[in-house]
C-alpha positions in Angstrom: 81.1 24.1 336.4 78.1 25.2 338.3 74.7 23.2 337.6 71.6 24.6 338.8 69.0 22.4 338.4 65.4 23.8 340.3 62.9 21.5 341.9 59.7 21.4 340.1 58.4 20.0 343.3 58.1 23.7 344.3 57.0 24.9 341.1 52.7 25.6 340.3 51.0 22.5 339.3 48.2 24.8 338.0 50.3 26.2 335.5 53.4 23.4 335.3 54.1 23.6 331.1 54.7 27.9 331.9 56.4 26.9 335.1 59.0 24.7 333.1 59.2 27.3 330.6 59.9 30.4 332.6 62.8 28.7 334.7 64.5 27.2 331.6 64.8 30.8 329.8 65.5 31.9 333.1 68.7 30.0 333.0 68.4 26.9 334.7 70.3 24.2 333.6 68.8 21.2 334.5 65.2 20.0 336.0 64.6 18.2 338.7 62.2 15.6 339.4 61.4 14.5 343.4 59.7 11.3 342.7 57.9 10.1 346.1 55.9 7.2 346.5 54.6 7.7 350.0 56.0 4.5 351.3 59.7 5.4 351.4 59.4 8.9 352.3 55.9 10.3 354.0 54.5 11.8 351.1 53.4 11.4 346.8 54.3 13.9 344.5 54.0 12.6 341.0 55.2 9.5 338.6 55.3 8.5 335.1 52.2 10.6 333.5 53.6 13.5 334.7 57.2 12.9 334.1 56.0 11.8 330.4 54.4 15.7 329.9 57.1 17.3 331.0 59.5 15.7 328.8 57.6 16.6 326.0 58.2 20.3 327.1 62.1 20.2 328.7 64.7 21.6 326.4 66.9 21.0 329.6 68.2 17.9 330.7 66.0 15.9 333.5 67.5 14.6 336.7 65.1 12.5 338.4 65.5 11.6 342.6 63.8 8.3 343.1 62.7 8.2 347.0 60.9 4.9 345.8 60.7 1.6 347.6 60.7 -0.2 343.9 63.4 1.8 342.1 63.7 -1.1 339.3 60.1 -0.1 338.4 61.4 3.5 336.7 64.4 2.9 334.9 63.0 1.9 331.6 60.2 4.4 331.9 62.7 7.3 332.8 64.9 6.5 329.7 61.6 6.1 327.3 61.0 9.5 328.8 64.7 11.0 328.1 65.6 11.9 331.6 69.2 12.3 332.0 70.0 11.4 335.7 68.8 8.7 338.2 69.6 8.7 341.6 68.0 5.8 343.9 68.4 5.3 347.7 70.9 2.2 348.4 68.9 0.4 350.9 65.7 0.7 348.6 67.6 -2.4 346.7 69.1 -5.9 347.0 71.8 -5.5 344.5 72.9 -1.6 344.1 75.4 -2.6 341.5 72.8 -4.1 339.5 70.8 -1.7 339.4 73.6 1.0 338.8 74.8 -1.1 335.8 71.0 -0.9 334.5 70.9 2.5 334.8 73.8 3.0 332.9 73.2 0.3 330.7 69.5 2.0 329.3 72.1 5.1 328.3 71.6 7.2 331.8 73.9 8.9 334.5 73.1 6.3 337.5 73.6 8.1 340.8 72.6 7.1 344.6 70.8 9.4 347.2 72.0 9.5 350.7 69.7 10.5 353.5 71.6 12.9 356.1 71.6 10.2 358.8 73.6 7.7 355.7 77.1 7.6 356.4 78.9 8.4 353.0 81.4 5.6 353.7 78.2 3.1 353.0 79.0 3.9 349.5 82.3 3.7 348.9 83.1 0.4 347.3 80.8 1.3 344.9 81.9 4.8 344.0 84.0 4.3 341.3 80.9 2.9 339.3 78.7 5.7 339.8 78.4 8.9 337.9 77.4 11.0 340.7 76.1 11.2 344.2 73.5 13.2 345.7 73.7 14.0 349.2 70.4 15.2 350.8 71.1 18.0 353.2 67.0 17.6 354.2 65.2 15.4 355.8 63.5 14.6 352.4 59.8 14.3 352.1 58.9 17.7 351.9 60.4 20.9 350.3 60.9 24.4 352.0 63.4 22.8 354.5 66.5 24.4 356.3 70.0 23.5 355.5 71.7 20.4 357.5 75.3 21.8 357.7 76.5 17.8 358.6 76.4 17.8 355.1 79.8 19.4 354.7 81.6 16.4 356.8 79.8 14.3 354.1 81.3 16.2 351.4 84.8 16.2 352.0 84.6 12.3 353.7 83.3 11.7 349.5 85.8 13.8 348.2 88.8 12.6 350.1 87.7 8.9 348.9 87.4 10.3 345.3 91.1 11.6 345.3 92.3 8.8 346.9 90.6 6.5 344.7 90.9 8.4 341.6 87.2 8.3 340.3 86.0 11.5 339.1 82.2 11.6 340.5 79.8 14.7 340.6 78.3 15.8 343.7 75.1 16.8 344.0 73.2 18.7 346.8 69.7 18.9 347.8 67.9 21.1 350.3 68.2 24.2 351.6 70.6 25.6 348.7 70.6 29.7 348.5 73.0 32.1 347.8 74.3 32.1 351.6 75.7 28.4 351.3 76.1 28.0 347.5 79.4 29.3 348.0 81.0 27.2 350.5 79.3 24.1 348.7 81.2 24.8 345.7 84.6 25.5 347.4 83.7 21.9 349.3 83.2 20.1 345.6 79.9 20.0 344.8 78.6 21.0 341.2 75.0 20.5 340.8 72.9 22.5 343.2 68.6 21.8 343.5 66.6 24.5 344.9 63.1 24.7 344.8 61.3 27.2 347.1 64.8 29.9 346.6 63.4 29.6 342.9 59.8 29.3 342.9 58.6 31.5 345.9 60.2 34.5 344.1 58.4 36.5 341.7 61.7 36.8 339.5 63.5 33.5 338.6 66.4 34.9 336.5 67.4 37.0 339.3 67.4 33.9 341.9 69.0 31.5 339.7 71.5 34.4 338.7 72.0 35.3 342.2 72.9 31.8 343.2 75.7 31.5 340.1 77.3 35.0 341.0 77.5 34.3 344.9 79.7 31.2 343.6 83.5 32.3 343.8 
């Protein structure tokens, strides 16, 4: 099944509550949060307060992307808020299993983020414990970014370890997702799709996120 989850990080700050609105009835699935904290990535897009106002407007499930150095630091603020999904980056943390386990443990889907320049194999003892990974296919920091096409390696290195190992993982991707690729990312595996400036540069966001499901065989 075919998840698309837009980036909010792309969405009107002016006018966020409408924002939220318009791309949920326009069929979006899920929301996603790009949580930056200047230090692990160059640059600060927003943290608790915000994430606290927009769960009091989501009907759709939230799917937060930590590119924190102090990952710990959400978790029980994200779960307070009702978010759904938390994905942190490995080396942000001392113990990734811990942390996993906590995720999972305050009653959310525990994920971890990979940079394009992470080898997928840096993960794989831990696989069968997560819920889902999400492989960046940007540089991330900023949105509006073209598409890495390493990425696809990535994918079917984590899906030939999934088989093999039996664990039934989602795969998400992030950056650079439009109709022209969504297709061969789904073929490849992967079943939750952000997009941010596909969505939110257009003047009609049913027809993008439409566009993106029927270009998926």
């Amino acid at each position: 099944m075919v998840k698309i989850a837009p980036s909010i990080l792309s969405a009107d700050f002016m006018k966020l509550g409408e924002e939220i609105r318009s791309i949920e009835n326009a069929g979006a699935d899920i929301i996603h949060l790009d949580v930056m904290d200047g230090h692990f990535v160059p640059n600060t897009t927003f943290g608790m307060p915000i994430i606290g106002q927009i769960a009091k407007i989501a009907t759709k499930p939230m799917d937060a992307h930590l590119m924190v150095t102090n990952p710990h630091d959400y978790f029980q603020p994200l779960a307070e808020a009702g978010v759904t999904y938390v994905s942190f980056h490995p080396e942000t943390v001392f113990h990734v299993h811990r942390e996993v386990r906590l995720i999972q443990e305050l009653g959310m889907k525990a994920g971890l983020a990979l940079n394009p320049g992470k080898p997928v194999q840096d993960i794989f003892p831990i696989l069968p414990e997560l819920d889902f990974v999400l492989l960046m296919s940007v540089n991330p920091g900023y949105g509006g970014q073209k598409f890495l096409p390493l990425v696809y390696d990535k994918i079917k290195m984590l899906k030939d370890e999934m088989t093999r190992i039996g664990a039934e993982v989602e795969i998400e991707i992030d950056g650079g997702v439009t109709h022209t690729n969504i297709g061969s990312l789904a073929e490849a595996g992967v079943t939750m799709f952000v997009a941010g400036s596909y969505i939110f540069q257009s003047d009609h966001y049913e027809k993008q996120i439409e566009r993106l499901r029927c270009s998926v065989n």
